[in-house]
Structures are given as structure tokens and as C-alpha cells.
N, C-alpha and C positions, 0 to 999 in steps of 0.2 A: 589641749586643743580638742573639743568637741569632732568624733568622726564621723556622728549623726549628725541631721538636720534637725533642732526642734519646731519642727514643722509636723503639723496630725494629718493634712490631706493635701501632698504636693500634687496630686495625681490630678486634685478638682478645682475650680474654681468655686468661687460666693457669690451666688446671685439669689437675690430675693429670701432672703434669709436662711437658706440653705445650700448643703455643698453637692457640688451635681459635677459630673462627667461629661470632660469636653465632647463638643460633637465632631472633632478630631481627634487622629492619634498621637499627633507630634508633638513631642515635650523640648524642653531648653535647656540644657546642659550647665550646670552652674558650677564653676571652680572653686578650687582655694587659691586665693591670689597669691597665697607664700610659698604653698607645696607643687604646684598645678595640678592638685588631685579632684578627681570629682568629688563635688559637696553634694549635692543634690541636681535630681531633674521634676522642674515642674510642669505644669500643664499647658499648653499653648492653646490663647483661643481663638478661635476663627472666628469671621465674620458673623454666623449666628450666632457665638456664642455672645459677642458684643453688643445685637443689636438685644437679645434676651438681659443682657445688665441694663439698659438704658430702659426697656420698657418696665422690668421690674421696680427702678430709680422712676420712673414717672408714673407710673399705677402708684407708688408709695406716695410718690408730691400730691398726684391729684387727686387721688380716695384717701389715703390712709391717714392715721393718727396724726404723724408726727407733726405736719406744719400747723393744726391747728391745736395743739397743746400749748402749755404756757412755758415761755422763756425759763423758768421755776423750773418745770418737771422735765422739761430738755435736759436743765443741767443736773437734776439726781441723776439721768443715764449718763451724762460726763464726767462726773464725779466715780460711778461705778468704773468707766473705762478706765480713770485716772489708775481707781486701786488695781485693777485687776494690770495695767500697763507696771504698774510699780514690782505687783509679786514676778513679772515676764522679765523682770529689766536685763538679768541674764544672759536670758535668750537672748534677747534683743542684743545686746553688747557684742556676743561673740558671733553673731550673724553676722552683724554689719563689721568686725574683723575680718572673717575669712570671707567676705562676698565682696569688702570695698579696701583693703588694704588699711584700717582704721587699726592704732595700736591699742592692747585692752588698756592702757595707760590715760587714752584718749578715749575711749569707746566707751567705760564702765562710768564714769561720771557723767557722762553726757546721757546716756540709756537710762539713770536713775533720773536726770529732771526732766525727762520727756513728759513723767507724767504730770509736772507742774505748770507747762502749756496749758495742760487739761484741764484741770483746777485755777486755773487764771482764767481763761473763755466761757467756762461753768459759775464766777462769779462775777461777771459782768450782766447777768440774768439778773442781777437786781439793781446795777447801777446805768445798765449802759441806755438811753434816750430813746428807748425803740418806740414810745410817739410824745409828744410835743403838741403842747396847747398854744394856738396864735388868737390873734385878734384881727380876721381879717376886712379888707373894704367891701367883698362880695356874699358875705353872710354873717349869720350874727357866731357863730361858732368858725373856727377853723381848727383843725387836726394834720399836724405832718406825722404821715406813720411810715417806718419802716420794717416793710415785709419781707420774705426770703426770695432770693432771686429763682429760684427752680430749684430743676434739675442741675447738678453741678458732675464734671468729668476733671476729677484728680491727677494729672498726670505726672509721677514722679520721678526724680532721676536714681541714677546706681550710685553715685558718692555718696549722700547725707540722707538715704530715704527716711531713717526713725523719726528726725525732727520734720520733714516736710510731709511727712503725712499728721503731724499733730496741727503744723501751722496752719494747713490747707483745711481738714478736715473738722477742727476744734471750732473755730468759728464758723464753717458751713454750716453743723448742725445745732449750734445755738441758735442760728439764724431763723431754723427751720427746714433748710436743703435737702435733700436728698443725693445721695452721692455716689457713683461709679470712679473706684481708685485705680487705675490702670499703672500697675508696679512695673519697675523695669526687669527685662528679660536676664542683667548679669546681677543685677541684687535683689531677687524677689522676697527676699524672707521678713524682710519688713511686711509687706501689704498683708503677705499670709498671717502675722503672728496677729495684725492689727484685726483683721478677720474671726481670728478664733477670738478674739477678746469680743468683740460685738457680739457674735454670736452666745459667746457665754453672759454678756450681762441682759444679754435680751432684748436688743434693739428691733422696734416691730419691723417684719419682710420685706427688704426693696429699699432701708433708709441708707446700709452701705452694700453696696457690692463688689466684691473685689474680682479685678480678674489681670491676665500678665498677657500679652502681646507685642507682636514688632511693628513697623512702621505703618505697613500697609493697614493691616487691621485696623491702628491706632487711630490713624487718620478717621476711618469711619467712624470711632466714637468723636471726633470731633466734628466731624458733615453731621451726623446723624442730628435733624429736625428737635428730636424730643430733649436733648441737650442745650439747656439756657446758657450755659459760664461753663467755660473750660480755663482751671488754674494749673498752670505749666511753670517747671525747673527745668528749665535746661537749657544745650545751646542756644546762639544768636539763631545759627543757620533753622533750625526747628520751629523756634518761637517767632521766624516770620511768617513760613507758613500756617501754623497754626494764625498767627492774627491775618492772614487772608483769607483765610478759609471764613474763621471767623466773623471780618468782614462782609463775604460775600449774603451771608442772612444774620448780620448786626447781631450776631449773639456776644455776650457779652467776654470777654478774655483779662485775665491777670497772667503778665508774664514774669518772671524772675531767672533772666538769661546771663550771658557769659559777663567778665570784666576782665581787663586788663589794667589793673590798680595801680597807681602810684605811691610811692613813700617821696615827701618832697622833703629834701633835708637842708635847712637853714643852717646860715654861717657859723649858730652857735652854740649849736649844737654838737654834742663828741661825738666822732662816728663810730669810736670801738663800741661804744653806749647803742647806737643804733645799731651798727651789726649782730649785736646781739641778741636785742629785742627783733628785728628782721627777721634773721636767721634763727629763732627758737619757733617764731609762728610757721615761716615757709616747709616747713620738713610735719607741718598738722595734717593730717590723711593724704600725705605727700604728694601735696601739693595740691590736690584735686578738689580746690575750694574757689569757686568764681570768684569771692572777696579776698584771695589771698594776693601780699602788694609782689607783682614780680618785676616792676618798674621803679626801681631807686635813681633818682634823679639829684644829684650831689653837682655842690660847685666844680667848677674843670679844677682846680687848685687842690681842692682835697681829694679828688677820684680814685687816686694810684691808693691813699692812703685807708679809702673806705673798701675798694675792692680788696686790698690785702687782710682787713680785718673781718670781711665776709668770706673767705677766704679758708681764714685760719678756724672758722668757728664751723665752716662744713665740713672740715677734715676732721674734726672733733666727734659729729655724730653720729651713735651707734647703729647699723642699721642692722636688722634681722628678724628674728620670728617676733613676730607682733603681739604676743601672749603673753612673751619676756615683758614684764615691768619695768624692767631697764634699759630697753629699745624706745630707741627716741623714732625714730623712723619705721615705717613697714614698706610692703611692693605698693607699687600702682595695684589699680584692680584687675586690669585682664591683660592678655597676652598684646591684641590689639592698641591698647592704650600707651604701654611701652613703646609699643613700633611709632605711635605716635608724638611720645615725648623725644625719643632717638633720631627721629625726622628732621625736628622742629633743632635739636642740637646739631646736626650738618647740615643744615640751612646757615644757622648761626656763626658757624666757621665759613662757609661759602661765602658769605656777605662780607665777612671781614669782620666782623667780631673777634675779642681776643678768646678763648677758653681758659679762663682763669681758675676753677677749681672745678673738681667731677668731670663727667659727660661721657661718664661709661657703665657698666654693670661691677658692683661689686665685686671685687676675684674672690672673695671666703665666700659666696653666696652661688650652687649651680642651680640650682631651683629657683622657683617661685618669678613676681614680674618685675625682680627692684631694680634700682636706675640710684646713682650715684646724685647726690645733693649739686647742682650744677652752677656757676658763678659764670657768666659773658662777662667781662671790659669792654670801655668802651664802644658801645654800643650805641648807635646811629639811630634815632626818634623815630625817623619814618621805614626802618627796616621791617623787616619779616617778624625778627625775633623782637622788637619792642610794640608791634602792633598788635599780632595774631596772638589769643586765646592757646597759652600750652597747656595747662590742666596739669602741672606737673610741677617737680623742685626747680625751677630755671628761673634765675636771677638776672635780671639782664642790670649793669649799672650803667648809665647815664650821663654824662656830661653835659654840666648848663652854663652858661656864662654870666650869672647873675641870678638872684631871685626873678626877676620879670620872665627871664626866660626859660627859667625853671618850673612856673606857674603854667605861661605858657605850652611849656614839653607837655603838663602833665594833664591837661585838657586835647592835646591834639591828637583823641584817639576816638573812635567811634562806641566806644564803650563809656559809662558813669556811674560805676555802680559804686566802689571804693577806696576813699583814697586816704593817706595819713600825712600831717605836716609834723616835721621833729625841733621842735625849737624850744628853748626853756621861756622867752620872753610870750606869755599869755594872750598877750593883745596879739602880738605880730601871729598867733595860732588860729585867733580870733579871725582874723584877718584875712590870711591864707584862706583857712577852712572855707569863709566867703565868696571867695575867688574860683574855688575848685570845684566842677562841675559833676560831682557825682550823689548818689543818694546819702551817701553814709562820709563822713568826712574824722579820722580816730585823730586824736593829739599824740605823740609821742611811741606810740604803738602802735598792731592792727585790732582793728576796736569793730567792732558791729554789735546792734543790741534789737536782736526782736521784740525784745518788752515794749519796744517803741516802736520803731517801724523800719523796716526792710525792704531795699527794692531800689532800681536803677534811673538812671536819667539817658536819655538819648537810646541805643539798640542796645543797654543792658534791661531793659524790660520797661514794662507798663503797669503801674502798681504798686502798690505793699502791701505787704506780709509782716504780721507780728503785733501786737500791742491792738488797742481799739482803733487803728488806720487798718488793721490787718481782718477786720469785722466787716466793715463799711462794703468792700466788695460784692458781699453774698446778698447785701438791702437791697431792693429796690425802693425808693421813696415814693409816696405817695401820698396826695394832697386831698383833704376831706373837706368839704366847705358844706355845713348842717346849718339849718335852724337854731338848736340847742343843742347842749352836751348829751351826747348817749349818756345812759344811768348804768347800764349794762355792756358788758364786756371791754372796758375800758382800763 
């Protein structure tokens, strides 16, 4: 386990292609989620130092090289990021262990294909539509082009920063963008490592700048004028202000907020078969995945049968130091986070839920922020613990009295980001999926695929993220109606 941070200037932040000293003292204390030892403290920046990244990010949009280069030579500097993210993946890996509760199990594969994000958005520079030849009624030439929308404010969360800053950032600056990454204060060692890579492949001054702050701050890079698009991870409660804010001077926003997912399990489904598959994803960065299904909604007839086999398969998994290759599980990320999953588990009993497996802290474990793989029975649709966003291992199972009203349970939640239907019959999958009102809809497992697109329905967000839908954001379109065809720059 790494006792340094490989980090080269936690002290500074990245603005304008260099690393400069806050014009505060105060730094952010950053743990290890498994020992609670200090990992590192990084730099906090005040409000000059934020409004100093945004004008840096807008002197870069409106003087500098990059938005008028070609789609082409964007992507030789994403390609450079790619490699140089590749030789870091290390780093990368065991940061987001000890900063987010991630196991190196988990960690070390996902930190190698970051950099294939990069090299996916770096080759759509030659296929992807960025202008279009029409034939319009108002002149004899027409051109749809798509330009870069600005200035862009990254905002990421502390669970999964490695890949949200490739999805956010990859296609900003193919686009063109210019970009201020605002890292989260309990997992900043993502935006920094992301930092030192720009800086080493040579991206011209002001096209990323990084910097780490809390609420208040944060906010002002999103009020702040010189910011066109702010793309936001994280909660509901955040991601509405930000789109009021937003709102209030029409800049433009991509959200990618909370869910409370369903697994819907048809009648023909085995349910040992599905406990298993359930319960091997539920315990992935434990828990702390908006698309993870913690809503199993099973006929009333088979309930007692599926919670006993979800049951049996959390009493199975190994939890502990997350370095171990043999730990299926690690902690939460922060002390905080904990108290919040341990909340949301005596609420769960208060309502009248059963406690059917977990809902305690480890006894082999006195350190670090873990929490036991947790099973509710029946569990009541409109309660606490099958509405509210836990961010955590908490299963709640379900009881439906039919497919319709199974369909039903699993729409009547103010979230739509992720849902799975379990049934061998294709059509009847088909079907379902149809039916079910979220972005992402898996057959048989929990499935997501950014290659494609990512992103919610109803107050799990505004958007997607991922694949060429995941591009579209950072365009603005615009309509050219000439004479003839330009011969030049075309």
C-alpha cells in the first residue's frame, strides 16, 4: 500500500499552464479510507484562485491556439494524454483505492482503460460530422457546423473521478473547449495526476486547469459569466442547483446525478442465479455507484426465497484491505459516508423493514470506514430505504404482486438512471426494458456501457456522457447559408 501520494504539487493548483500557489493557506486533509491515516493534504482554492482558472480557460477559448486548430491535431495531444495516462495507470489505481474505497482488484483494470476513452474521442477527429453539406431554400449553399461550446467547468465527484474526468474532458477538448476541472476535496488525486499529464504533453496555457475546492467556492465557478457549460457527477440535491444556477443566465449544463436502480425479476427467472449476479456487482466500490440496482423487486411468492439467497451470497464476501486481491469488498470512502450508510440502515429497521443480512461494521475490522454487505426484506416501495439514494451495499428486496406491478414499483421513483430486467425469455426483456423508465436498461445483469451513452431520465440527470452522444454536449450548431461553397478552410 503506497504511504506517499504520487502527486508532484499537492501544495499548488493548475491554472493557465502552470502550477502556482494558492492565494490561501488552507489545505484538505485527505484519508485512507481502509487505515484512517492521512494520505495527503492538498491545496484549497479560494475564490481568486477560481475566478484566476476561468479567465485563464477564457483567454485560452478566445485568443489561444486551441479552438482554432484542426479536429486532427486536437487529437495528436489526446493521443499523447492517452499514452502518458497509460504509463500513470498505477498511480492512478492506487489513488482512487485509498482515496474512494475502490479494490486494486477493481481499480487496476479500470485505471489501464482510462486511457482507451482517450483514444476513442481522439479518433472520432476523423469520422465524427463536425460540418455537413445541405441544400438549402434560402441560398444556393448551406453548411451545418458544429463549434465548441466554450469555456467548459468539469465538475467531479470522489467515487469514480479517473473515468469522469476522461468522459467529461475527452470530448471537451476534441470539441475545442477549454476547460476548468474542479476535483473533489475527499478524492483529489485524480484531477492532480490528470494535471501533471497535460502539463507534460504540452497542452498550450489555460486549455486545462485544475484546481480542488468546496461548495462555496464551487459555486462561483459555476455563477461565474465567463463559463459557457458546466458537466456535473453527482448528487440529485447539487445537480439541481447547479441547473438553477445555470438556468438563471441559460448557460448551458450536462448533469449525471444520483439513482435508485431497479433489478426487476420475472417469474422465470432462478433467483439463486440472480442473487448472485446482484450480489457480486452490489459490493463494486461498495456500493458507491449511482447505477448500482439496490431495488430488487421479485414476485411476493418467491421473496422469502430470493432474499435468503442474497442472503447467503453477502455472508460469503471477503471484506478488508483493498490491495489484497482477494478482497471482494473495501470501506466506503470517508468517515462521513459511513455515518451515512449506518443512518439510512436505522431508518430501514424504524420503518419496519426486516434486517435480513449485515447492517453493521465488520468485528475482524477496527480501522478504516467498512460497513457490512447489507440485505432489507420486505421492504415497502414508498419507504425511506426504497426511495432515498444510499450510496452504499443496501439491498432492499421488494415484494410485487405480478409483473404489472412490478413494472410499476420500479418506475415509481424520482430517479431513471438504471434499471435491469432478469428473465431468460428475450422478447418478454424486450419488452420490459420498454417499459422501464430509466437511461440505461441491462438484461440479466447490471450492465452500463459508455461506449454508447450514459445518463438519466427524470432528476437522475440531464444528458449523456460516453460514445459520440457523449461529444454532442460541448457543439454548439450552427447554420451557414453562403452563396457558394468556401474553397478554403472547409
Amino acid at each position: 500500500m503506497p504511504s506517499i501520494a504520487p502527486i508532484q504539487h499537492p501544495d499548488q493548483l493548475f491554472i493557465g499552464g502552470k502550477w502556482a500557489a494558492p492565494s490561501g493557506a488552507t489545505k484538505f486533509d485527505v484519508f485512507n479510507s481502509a487505515t484512517e491515516e492521512l494520505f495527503v493534504s492538498v491545496a484549497e482554492a479560494q475564490a481568486a484562485d477560481m475566478i484566476a482558472a476561468v479567465d485563464a480557460a477564457r483567454h485560452a477559448f478566445d485568443h489561444g491556439p486551441w479552438p482554432r486548430m484542426t479536429h486532427a491535431a486536437r487529437a495528436r495531444y489526446m493521443n499523447a494524454i492517452a499514452a502518458e495516462l497509460a504509463l500513470r495507470a498505477d498511480d492512478q489505481a492506487s489513488t482512487w483505492v485509498i482515496e474512494s474505497g475502490a479494490t486494486q482488484a477493481h481499480a487496476g483494470p479500470r485505471s489501464k482503460a482510462v486511457a482507451g476513452v482517450w483514444e476513442y474521442y481522439a479518433g472520432l477527429a476523423d469520422t465524427f460530422p463536425f460540418q455537413e453539406v445541405h441544400k438549402p431554400a434560402a441560398a444556393n449553399t448551406g453548411l451545418l457546423v458544429r463549434e465548441p461550446v466554450g469555456v467548459v467547468a468539469a465538475i467531479i465527484p470522489w467515487n469514480g473521478p479517473l473515468l469522469m474526468v476522461a468522459y467529461k474532458c475527452a470530448p471537451a477538448l476534441l470539441a475545442g473547449c477549454t476547460i476548468i476541472v474542479k476535483g473533489s476535496p475527499e478524492a483529489p488525486g485524480a484531477a492532480y495526476l490528470f494535471a501533471e499529464v497535460c502539463e507534460k504533453v504540452g497542452l498550450p496555457p489555460g486549455v486545462v486547469n485544475v484546481v480542488i475546492a468546496e461548495r462555496e467556492v464551487s459555486e462561483l465557478l459555476v455563477r461565474n459569466p465567463g463559463v459557457d457549460k458546466v458537466t456535473f457527477t453527482g448528487s440529485t440535491a447539487a445537480g439541481r442547483r447547479i441547473a438553477s444556477i445555470c438556468g438563471e443566465r441559460i448557460a448551458r449544463c450536462t448533469l449525471e446525478l444520483g439513482g435508485k436502480s431497479a433489478a426487476v425479476i420475472l417469474d422465470d427467472y432462478d433467483v439463486e442465479q440472480a442473487a448472485r449476479t446482484i450480489s457480486g456487482m452490489a459490493t463494486f466500490l461498495t456500493g458507491q455507484v449511482c447505477s448500482s440496482l439496490t431495488r430488487i423487486i421479485v414476485d411476493r411468492k418467491r421473496h422469502d426465497d430470493l432474499v435468503e439467497a442474497l442472503s447467503a451470497c453477502f455472508s460469503q464476501v471477503k471484506i478488508g484491505d483493498p490491495f489484497d486481491l482477494s478482497t471482494q469488498m473495501g470501506p466506503l470512502a470517508m468517515s462521513r459516508q459511513r455515518d451515512r450508510v449506518e443512518n439510512y440502515i436505522q431508518v430501514g429497521k424504524q420503518e419496519g423493514a426486516r434486517l435480513a443480512a449485515g447492517g453493521g461494521r465488520p468485528a475482524h475490522l477496527n480501522r478504516g470506514y467498512f460497513i457490512e454487505p447489507t440485505v432489507f426484506a420486505n421492504v415497502e416501495n414508498r419507504s425511506t430505504l426504497a426511495q432515498e439514494e444510499i450510496f452504499g451495499p443496501v439491498l432492499s428486496v421488494i415484494p410485487a404482486d405480478g409483473e404489472e406491478a412490478a413494472i410499476q414499483m420500479a418506475n415509481d421513483t424520482i430517479y431513471g438512471l438504471n434499471n435491469s430486467v432478469f428473465t431468460n425469455d428475450i422478447n418478454r426483456a424486450y419488452a420490459t426494458a420498454r417499459r422501464l423508465r430509466s437511461g440505461t436498461v441491462g438484461h440479466n445483469s447490471v450492465r452500463s456501457d459508455f461506449g454508447i451513452a450514459f445518463g438519466g431520465f427524470k432528476q437522475s440527470g440531464l444528458g449523456r456522457e460516453g460514445g459520440r452522444e457523449g461529444l454532442m454536449p460541448f457543439l454548439e450548431t450552427k447554420t451557414l447559408l453562403m452563396d457558394a461553397m468556401p474553397t478554403e478552410g472547409v
